[in-house]
Backbone bond lengths (Angstrom), bond angles and torsions (degrees), N, CA, C in turn:
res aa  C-N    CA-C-N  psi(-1)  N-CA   C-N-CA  omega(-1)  CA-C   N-CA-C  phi
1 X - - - 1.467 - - 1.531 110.06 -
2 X 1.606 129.53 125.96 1.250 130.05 169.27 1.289 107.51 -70.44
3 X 1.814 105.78 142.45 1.595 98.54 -176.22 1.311 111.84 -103.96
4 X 0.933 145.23 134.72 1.651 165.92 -162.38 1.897 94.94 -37.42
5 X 1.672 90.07 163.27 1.536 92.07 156.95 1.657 91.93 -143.58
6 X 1.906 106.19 136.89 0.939 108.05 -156.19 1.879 92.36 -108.53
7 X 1.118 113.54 -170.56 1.450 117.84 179.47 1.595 100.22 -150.14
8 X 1.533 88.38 137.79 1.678 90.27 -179.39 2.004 99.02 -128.35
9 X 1.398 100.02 120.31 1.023 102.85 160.57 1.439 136.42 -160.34
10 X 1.570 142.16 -170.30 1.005 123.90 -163.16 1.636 121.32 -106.37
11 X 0.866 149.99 177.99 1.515 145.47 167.35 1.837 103.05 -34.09
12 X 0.951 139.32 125.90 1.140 155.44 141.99 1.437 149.16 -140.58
13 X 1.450 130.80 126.25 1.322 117.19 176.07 2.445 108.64 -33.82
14 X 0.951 89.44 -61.19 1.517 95.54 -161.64 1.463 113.60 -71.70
15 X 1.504 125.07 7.19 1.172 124.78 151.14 1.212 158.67 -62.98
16 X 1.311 100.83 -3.74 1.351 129.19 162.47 1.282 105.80 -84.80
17 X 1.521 119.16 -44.76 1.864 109.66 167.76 1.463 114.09 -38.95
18 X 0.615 107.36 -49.50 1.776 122.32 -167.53 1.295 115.63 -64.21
19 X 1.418 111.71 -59.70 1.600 120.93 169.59 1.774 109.26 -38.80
20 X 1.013 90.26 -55.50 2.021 92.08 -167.48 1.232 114.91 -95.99
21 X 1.541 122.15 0.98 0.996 120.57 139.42 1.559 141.79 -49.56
22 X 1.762 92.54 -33.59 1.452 93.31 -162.16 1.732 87.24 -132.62
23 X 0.936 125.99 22.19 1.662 142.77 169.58 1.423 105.77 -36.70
24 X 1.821 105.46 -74.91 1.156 126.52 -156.67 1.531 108.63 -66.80
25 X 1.109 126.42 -0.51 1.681 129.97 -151.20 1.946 86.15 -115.85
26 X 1.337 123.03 -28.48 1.453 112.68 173.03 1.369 108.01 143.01
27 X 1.152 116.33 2.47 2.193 117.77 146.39 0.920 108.57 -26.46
28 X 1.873 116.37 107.95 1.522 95.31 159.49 1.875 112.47 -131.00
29 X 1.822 100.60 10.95 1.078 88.13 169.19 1.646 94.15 -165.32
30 X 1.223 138.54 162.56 1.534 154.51 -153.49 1.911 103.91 -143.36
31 X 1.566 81.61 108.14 1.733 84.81 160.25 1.385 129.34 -103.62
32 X 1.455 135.14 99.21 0.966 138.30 -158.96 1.710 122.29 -106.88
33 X 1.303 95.33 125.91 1.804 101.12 -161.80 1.762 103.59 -95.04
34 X 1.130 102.66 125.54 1.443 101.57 179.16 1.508 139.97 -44.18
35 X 1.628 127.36 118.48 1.602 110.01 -155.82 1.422 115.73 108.75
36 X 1.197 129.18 134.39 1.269 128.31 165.14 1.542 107.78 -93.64
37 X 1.393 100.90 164.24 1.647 118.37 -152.61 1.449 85.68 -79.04
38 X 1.699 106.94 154.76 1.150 100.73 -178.37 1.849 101.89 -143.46
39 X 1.434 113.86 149.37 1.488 117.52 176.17 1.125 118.19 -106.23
40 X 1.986 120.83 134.57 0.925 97.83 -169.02 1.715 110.12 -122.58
41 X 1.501 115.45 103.11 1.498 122.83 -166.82 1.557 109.05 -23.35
42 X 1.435 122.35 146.87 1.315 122.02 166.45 1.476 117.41 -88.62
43 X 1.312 112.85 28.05 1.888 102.86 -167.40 1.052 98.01 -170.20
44 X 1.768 132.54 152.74 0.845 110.57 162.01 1.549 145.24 -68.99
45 X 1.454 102.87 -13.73 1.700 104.11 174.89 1.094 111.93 -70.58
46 X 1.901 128.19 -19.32 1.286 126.24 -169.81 1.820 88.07 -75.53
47 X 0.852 118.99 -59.06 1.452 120.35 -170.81 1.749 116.19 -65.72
48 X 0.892 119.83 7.21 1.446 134.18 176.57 1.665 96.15 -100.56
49 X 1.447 116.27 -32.26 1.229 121.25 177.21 1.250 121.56 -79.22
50 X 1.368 105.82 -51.21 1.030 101.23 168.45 1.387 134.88 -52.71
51 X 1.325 121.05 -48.99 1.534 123.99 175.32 1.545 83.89 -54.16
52 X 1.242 154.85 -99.14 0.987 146.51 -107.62 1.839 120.05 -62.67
53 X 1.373 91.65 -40.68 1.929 114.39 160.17 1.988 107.27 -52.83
54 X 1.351 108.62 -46.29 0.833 103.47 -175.41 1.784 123.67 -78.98
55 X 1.173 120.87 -20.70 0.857 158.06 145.02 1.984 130.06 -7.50
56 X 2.026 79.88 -81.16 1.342 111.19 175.34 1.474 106.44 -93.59
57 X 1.305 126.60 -42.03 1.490 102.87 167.64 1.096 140.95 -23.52
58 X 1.320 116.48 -16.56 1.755 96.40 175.70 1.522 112.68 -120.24
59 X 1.316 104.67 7.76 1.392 114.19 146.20 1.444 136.24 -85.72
60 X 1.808 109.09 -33.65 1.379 109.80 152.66 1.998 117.50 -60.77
61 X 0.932 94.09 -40.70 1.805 95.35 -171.32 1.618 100.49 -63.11
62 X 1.397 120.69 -14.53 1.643 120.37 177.29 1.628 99.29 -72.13
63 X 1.298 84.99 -52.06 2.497 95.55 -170.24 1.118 96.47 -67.71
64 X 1.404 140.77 -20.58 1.492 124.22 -155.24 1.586 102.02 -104.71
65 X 1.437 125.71 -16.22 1.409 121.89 -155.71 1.424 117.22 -38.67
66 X 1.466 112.41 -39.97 1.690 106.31 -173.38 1.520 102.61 -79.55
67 X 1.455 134.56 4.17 1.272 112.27 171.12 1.236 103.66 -111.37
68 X 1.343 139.32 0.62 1.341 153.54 177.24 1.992 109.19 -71.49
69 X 1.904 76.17 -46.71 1.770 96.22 -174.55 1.756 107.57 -70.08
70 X 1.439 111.80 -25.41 1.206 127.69 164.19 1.188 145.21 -28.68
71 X 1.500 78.73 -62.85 1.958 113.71 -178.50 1.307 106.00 -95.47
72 X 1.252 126.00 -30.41 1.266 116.31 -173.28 2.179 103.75 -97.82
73 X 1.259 124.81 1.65 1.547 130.60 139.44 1.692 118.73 -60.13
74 X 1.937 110.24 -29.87 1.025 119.99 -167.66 1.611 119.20 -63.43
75 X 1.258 111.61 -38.03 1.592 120.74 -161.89 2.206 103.65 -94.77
76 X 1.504 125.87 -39.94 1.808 110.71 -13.53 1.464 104.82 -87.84
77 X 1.417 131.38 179.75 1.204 149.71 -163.40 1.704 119.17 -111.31
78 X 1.268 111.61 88.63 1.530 123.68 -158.57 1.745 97.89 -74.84
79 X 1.324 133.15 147.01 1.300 117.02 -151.34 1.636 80.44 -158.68
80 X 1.197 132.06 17.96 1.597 132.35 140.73 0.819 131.90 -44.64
81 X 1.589 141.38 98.03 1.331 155.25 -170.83 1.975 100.62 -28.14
82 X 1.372 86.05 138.47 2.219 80.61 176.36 1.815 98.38 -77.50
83 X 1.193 85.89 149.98 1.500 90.54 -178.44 0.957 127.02 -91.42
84 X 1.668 124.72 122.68 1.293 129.89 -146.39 1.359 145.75 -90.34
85 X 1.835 93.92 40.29 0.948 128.38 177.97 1.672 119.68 -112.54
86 X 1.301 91.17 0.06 1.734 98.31 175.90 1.225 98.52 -125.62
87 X 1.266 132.51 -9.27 1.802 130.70 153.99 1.510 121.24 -41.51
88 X 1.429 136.04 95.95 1.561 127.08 132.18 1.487 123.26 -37.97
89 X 0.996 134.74 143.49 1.491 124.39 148.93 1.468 114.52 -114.08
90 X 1.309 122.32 153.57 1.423 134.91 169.86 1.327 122.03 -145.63
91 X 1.120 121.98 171.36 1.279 107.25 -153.52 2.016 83.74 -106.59
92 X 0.851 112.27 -21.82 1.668 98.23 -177.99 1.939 81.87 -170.39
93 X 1.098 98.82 139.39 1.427 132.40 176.96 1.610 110.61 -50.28
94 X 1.097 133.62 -41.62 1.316 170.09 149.94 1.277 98.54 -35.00
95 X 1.366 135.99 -59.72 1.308 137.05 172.31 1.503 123.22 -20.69
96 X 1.391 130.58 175.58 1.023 137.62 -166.05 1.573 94.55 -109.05
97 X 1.375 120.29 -39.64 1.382 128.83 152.71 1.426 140.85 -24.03
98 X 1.546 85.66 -39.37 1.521 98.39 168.47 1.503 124.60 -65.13
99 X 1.821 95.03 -57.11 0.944 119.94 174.30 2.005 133.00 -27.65
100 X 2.000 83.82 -54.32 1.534 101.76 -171.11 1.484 87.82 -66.33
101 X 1.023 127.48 -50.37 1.849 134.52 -157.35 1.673 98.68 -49.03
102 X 1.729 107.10 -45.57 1.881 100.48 -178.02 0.794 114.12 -79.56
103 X 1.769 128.99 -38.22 1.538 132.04 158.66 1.677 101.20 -14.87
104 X 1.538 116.98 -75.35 1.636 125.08 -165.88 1.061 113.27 -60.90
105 X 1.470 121.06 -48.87 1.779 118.55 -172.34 1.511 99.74 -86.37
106 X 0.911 144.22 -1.79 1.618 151.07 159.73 1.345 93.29 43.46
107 X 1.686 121.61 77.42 1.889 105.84 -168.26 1.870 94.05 -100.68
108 X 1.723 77.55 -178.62 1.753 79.11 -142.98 2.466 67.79 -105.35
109 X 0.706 122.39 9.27 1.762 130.25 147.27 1.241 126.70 175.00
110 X 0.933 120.20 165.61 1.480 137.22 -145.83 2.053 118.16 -123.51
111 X 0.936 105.55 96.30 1.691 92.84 171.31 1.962 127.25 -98.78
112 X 1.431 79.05 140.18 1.826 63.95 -179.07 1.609 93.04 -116.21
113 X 1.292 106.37 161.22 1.826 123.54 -175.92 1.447 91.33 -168.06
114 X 1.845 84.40 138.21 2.181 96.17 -177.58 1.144 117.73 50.31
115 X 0.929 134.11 12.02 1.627 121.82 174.42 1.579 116.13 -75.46
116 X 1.078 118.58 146.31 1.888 131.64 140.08 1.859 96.61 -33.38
117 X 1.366 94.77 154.14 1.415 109.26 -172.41 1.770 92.41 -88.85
118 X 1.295 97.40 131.39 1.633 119.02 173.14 1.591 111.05 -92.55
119 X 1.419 106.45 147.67 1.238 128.56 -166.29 1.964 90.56 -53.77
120 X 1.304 110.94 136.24 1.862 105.11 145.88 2.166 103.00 -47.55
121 X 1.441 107.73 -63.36 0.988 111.13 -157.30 1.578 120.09 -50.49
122 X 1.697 105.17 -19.08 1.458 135.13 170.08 1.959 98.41 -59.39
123 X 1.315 95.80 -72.62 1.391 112.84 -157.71 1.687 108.59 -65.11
124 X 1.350 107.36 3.32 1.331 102.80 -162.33 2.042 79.89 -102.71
125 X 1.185 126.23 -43.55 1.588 108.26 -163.85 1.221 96.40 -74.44
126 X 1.787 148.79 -39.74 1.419 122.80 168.63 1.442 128.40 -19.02
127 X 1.463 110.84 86.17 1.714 101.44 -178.74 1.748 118.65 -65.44
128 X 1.397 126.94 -1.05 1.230 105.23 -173.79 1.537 88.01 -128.13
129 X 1.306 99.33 158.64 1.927 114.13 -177.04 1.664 110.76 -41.13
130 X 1.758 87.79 148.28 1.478 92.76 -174.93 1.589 102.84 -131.79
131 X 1.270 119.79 124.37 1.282 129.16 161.10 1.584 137.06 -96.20
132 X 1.356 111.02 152.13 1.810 85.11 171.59 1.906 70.23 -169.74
133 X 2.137 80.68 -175.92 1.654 105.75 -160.22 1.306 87.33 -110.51
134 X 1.570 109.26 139.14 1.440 121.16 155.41 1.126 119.33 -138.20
135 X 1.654 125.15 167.56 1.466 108.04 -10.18 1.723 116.75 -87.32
136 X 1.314 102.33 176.07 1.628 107.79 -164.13 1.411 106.06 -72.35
137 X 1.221 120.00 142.53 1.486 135.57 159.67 1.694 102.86 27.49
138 X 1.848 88.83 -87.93 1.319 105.98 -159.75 1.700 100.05 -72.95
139 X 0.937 129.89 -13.40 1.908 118.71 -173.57 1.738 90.76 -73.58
140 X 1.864 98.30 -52.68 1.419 94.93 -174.80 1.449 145.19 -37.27
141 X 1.823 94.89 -47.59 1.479 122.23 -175.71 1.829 102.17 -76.27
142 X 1.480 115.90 -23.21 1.553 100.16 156.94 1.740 115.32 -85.14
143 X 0.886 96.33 -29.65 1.887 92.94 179.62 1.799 103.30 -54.29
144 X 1.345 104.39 -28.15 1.849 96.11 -154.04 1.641 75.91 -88.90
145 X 1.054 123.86 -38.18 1.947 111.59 -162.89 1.607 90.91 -47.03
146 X 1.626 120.52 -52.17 1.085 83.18 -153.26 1.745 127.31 -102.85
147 X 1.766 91.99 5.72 1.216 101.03 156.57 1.220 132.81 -98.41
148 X 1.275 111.01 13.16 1.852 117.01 147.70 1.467 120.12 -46.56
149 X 1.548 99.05 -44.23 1.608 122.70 -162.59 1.792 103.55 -80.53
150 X 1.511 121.87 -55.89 1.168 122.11 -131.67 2.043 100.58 -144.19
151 X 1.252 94.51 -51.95 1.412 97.39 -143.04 2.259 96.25 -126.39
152 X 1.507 91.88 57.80 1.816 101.40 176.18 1.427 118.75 -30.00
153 X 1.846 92.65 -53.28 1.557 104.15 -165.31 1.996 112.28 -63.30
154 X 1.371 130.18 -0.68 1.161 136.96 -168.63 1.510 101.14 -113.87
155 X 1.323 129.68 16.66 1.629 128.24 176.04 1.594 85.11 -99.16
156 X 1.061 122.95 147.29 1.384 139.15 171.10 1.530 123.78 -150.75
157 X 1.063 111.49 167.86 1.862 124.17 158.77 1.557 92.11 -132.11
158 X 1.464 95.19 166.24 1.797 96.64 175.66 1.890 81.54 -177.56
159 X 1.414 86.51 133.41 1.924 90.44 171.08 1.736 84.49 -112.52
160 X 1.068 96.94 154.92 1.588 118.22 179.76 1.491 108.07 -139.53
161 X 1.114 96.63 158.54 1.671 111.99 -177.41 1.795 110.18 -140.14
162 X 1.443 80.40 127.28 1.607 93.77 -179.48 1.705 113.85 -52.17
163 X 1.225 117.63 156.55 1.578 117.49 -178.39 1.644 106.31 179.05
164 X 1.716 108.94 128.95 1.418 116.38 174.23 1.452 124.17 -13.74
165 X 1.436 114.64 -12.82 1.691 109.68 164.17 1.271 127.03 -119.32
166 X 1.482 89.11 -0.71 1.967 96.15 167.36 1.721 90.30 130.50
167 X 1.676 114.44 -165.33 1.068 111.35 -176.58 1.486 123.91 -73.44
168 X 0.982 117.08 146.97 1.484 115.78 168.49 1.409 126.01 -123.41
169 X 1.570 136.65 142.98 0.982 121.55 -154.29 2.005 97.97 -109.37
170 X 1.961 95.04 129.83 1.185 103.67 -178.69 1.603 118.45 -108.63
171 X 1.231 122.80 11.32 1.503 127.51 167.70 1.450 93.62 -174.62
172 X 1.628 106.78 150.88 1.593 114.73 162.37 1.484 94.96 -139.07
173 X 1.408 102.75 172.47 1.456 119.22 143.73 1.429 127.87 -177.99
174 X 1.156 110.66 146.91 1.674 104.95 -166.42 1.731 117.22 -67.46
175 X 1.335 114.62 164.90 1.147 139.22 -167.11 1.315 86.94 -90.36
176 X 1.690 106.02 139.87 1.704 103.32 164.90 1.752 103.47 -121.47
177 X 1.027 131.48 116.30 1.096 144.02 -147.47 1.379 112.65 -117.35
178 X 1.690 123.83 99.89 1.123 121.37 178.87 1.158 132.00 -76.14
179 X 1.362 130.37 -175.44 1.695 134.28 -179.50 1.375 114.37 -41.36
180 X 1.263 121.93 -40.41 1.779 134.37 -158.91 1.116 109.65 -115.10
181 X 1.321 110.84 7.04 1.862 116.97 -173.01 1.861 81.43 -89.83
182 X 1.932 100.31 153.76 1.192 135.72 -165.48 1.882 112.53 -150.38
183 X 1.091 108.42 172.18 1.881 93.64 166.43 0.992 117.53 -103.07
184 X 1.930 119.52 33.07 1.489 124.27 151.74 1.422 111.48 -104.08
185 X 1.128 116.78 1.22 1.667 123.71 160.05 1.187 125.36 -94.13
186 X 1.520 103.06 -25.43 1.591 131.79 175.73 1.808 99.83 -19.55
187 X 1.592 129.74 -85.58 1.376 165.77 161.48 1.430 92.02 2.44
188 X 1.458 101.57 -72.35 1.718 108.93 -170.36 1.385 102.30 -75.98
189 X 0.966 140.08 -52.93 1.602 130.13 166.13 1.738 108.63 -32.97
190 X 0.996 134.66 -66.65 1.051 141.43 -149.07 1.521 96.28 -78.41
191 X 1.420 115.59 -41.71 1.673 114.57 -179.55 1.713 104.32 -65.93
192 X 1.127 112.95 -48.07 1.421 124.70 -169.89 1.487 102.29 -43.20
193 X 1.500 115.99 -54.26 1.412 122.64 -172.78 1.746 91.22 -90.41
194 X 0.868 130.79 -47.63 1.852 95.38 -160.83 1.516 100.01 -91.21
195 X 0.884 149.43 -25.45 1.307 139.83 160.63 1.984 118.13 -8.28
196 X 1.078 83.82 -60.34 2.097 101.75 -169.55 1.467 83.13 -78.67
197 X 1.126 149.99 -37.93 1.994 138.58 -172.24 1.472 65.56 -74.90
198 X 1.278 134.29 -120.38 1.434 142.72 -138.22 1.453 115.48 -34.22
199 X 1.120 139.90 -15.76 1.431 132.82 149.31 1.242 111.84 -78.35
200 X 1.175 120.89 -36.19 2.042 122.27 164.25 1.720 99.88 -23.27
201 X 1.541 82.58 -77.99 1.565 107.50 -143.01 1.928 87.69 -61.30
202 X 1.391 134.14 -55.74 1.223 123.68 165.52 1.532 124.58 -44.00
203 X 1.160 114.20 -22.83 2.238 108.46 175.61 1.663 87.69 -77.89
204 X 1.361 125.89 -56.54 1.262 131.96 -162.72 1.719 113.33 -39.02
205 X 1.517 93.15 -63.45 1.780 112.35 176.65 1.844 116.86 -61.08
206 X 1.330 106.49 -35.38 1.967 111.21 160.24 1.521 98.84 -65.90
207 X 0.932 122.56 -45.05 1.667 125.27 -158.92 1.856 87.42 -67.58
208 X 1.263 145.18 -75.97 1.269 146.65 -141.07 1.421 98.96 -78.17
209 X 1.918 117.41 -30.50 1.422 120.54 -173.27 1.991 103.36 -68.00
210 X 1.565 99.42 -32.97 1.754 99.99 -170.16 1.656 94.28 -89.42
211 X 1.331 126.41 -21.41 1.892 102.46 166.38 1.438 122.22 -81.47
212 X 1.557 111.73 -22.54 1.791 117.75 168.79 1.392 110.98 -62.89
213 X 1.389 115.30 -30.13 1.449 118.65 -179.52 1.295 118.26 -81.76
214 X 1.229 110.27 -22.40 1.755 119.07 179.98 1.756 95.04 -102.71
215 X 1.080 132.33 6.08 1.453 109.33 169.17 1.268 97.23 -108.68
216 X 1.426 121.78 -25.23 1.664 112.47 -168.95 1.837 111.50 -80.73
217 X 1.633 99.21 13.13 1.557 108.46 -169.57 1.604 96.61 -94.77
């Protein structure tokens, strides 16, 4: 029997991108912790910023729709509720809840997207590889404000993978950011491009799990 790959993440608009993105590769169930992930600025100007992104977003996402509608034709980006029959809930990832849930589905890897930051001490008993997208939503949508303006080369995606010294980064690549792009396009930009690394790096990790299994035969 192949063992599942599960996804753990938090309340988000763009989580449904993600799910059916990476569905077909062996998703067969989503643990979802109540709340979307949240960042918390170190300063006050970061946090002056932040509210302000947060703010105008849903007035930029009104002006932006045809380039929104754009990017999300681009990948494309299926935005169908996950079906809520392969939903866990927990109340925070961190939980013991969580825990019992991987105990049972015993998956052979693990993705995280949007989540609250999980314990190391969490991430350390997951015995099989753990991936996820960075940075989250909200780090992102301040990174792009201010490399809209000034500083291109600092917009990124990067999937990382957990490892005995913390995360490590296993693919990036920059955002290419057109005339009308904003940090309410930010989301779909960023899915558009890390989406295809994060199914990479997932065929890659099935691919090494089915030759370890055929050499240890």
């Amino acid at each position: 029997m192949v063992r599942p790959i599960v996804l753990l993440m938090g309340e988000h608009r763009t989580s449904a991108y993600v799910y059916h993105a990476i569905r077909n590769l062996g998703v067969t169930h989503v643990i979802q912790e109540d709340g979307p992930s949240e960042h918390r600025p170190a300063s006050i100007k970061h946090w002056l910023t932040h509210v302000y992104v947060r703010l105008m977003s849903p007035v930029m996402r009104l002006s932006s729709r045809t380039r929104i509608q754009e990017l999300k034709r681009r990948y494309p980006l299926n935005d169908e509720p996950i079906p809520f029959h392969h939903t866990l809930r927990v109340t925070s990832l961190n939980d013991m809840k969580t825990m019992m849930w991987l105990d049972r589905l015993d998956p052979q890897l693990i993705v995280i997207h949007e989540a609250g930051p999980i314990e190391p001490s969490v991430l350390a008993r997951f015995d099989c590889p753990v991936l996820t997208v960075k940075p989250t939503m909200a780090e992102g949508q301040l990174e792009a404000y201010w490399a809209f303006r000034a500083k291109p080369d600092v917009c990124e995606v990067r999937i990382e993978q957990w490892t005995e010294r913390g995360w490590s980064v296993v693919d990036r690549s920059l955002l290419y950011i057109g005339g009308t792009d904003n940090f309410a396009t930010y989301p779909y930009l960023q899915l558009t491009t890390g989406l295809p690394l994060l199914r990479h790096q997932i065929e890659l990790l099935l691919k090494e799990e089915v030759y370890d299994r055929r050499t240890a035969k």
